[in-house]
C-alpha positions as CSV (number, residue, x, y, z in Angstrom):
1,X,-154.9,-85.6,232.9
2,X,-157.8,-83.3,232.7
3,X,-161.3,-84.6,231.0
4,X,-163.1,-82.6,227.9
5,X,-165.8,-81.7,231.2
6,X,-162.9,-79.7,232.5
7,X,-162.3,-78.0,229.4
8,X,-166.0,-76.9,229.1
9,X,-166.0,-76.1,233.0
10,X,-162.6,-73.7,232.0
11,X,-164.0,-71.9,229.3
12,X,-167.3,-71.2,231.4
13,X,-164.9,-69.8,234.1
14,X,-163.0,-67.3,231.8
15,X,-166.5,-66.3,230.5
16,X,-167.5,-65.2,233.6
17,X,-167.8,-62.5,235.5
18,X,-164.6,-63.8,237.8
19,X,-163.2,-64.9,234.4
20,X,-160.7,-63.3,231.7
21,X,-161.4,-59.3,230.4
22,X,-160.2,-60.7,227.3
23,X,-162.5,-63.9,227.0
24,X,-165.4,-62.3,228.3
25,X,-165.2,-59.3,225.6
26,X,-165.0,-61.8,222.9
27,X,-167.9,-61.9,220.1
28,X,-168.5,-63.9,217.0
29,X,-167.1,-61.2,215.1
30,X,-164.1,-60.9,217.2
31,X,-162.7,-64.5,217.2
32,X,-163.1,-65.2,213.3
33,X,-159.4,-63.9,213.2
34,X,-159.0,-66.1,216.1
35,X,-160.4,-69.4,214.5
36,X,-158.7,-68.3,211.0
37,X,-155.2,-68.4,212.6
38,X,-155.1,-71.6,214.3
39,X,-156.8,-73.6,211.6
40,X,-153.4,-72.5,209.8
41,X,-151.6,-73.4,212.3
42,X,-153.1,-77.0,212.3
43,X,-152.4,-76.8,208.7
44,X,-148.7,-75.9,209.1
45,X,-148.3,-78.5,211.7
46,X,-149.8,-81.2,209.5
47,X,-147.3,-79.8,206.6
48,X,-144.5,-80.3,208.8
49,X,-145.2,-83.7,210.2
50,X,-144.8,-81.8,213.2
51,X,-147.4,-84.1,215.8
52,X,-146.3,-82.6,218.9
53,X,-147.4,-78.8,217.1
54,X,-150.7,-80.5,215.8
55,X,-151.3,-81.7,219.1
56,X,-151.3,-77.9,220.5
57,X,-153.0,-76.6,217.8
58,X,-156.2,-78.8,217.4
59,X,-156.2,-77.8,221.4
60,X,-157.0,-74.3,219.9
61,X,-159.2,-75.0,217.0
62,X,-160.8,-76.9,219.8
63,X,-161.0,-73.8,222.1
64,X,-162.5,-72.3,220.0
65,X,-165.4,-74.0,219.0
66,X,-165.7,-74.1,222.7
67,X,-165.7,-70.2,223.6
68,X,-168.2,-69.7,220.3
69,X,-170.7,-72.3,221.9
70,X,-170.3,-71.0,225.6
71,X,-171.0,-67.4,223.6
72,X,-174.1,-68.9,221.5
73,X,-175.0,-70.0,225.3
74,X,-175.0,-66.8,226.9
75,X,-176.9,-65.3,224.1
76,X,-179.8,-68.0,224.0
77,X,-178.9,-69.7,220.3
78,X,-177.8,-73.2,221.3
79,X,-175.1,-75.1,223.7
80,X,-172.3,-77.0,223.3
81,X,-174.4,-80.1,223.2
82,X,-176.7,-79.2,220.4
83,X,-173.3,-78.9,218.9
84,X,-172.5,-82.5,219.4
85,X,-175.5,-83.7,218.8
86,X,-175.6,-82.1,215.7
87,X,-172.8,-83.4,214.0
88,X,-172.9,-86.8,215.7
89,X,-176.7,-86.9,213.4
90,X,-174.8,-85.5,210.3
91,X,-172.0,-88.0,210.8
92,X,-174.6,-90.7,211.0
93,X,-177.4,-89.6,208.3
94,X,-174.2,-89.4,205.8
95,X,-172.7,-92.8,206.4
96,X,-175.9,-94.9,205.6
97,X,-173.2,-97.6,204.5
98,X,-171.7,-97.6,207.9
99,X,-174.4,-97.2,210.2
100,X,-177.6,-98.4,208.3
101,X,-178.2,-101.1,205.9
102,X,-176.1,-100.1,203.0
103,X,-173.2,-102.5,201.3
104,X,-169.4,-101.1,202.4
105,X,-168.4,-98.7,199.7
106,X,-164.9,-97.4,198.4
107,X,-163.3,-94.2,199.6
108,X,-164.7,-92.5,196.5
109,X,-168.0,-94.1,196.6
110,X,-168.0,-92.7,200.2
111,X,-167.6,-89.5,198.7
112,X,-170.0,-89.0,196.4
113,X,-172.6,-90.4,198.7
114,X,-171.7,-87.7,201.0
115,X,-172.1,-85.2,198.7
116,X,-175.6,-86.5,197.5
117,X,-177.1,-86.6,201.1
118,X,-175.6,-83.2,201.7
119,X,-177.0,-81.9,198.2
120,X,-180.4,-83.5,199.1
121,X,-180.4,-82.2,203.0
122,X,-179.6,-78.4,201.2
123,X,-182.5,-78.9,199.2
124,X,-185.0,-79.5,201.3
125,X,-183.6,-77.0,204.1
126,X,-186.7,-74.5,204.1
């Protein structure tokens, strides 16, 4: 069984000089068709009740978001761990009624919550 370490350690390699012509080629740009294709194939899968397919297929959304961070990387923007970090705070700042003090809500109370924190957070974004 390999770790998500490996994964990062794999996608590193293909980027690299010893790597893949393909993977190293690869822009922003160039994978939106990429990213577009399996996150219809997820979609499909989940249609189909197909798990052993979704399994696969989140594997690629996955890669991806993994060759787009080692890309952002090489190119100075952020890493895969600003990645994490970012949506772990997001996940947290936008449950207050999971992890802070507020009273356990419904799913649609949930919801809406969301979408006033993420309202609020857009607004004050400079």
């Amino acid at each position: 069984m390999h770790t998500f370490e490996e994964l990062v350690s794999v996608v590193g390699t293909l980027r690299s000089e010893r790597g893949c012509s393909w993977d190293r080629k690869q822009t922003f740009e160039s994978l939106k068709p990429c990213l577009l294709d399996e996150t219809k194939e997820v979609l499909d899968a989940v249609d189909s009740r197909d798990m052993d397919n979704l399994c696969e297929e989140l594997g690629d959304v996955l890669f991806n978001v993994l060759i787009y961070s080692q890309i952002a990387k090489e190119m100075g923007y952020f890493e895969l761990k600003d990645v994490v970090d970012g949506v772990c705070e997001k996940m947290i700042r936008r449950h207050p009624h999971v992890f802070g003090d507020r009273k356990p809500l419904s799913a649609d109370e949930s919801l809406n919550l969301w979408n006033e924190i993420k309202k609020q957070e857009k607004n004050e974004k400079p």
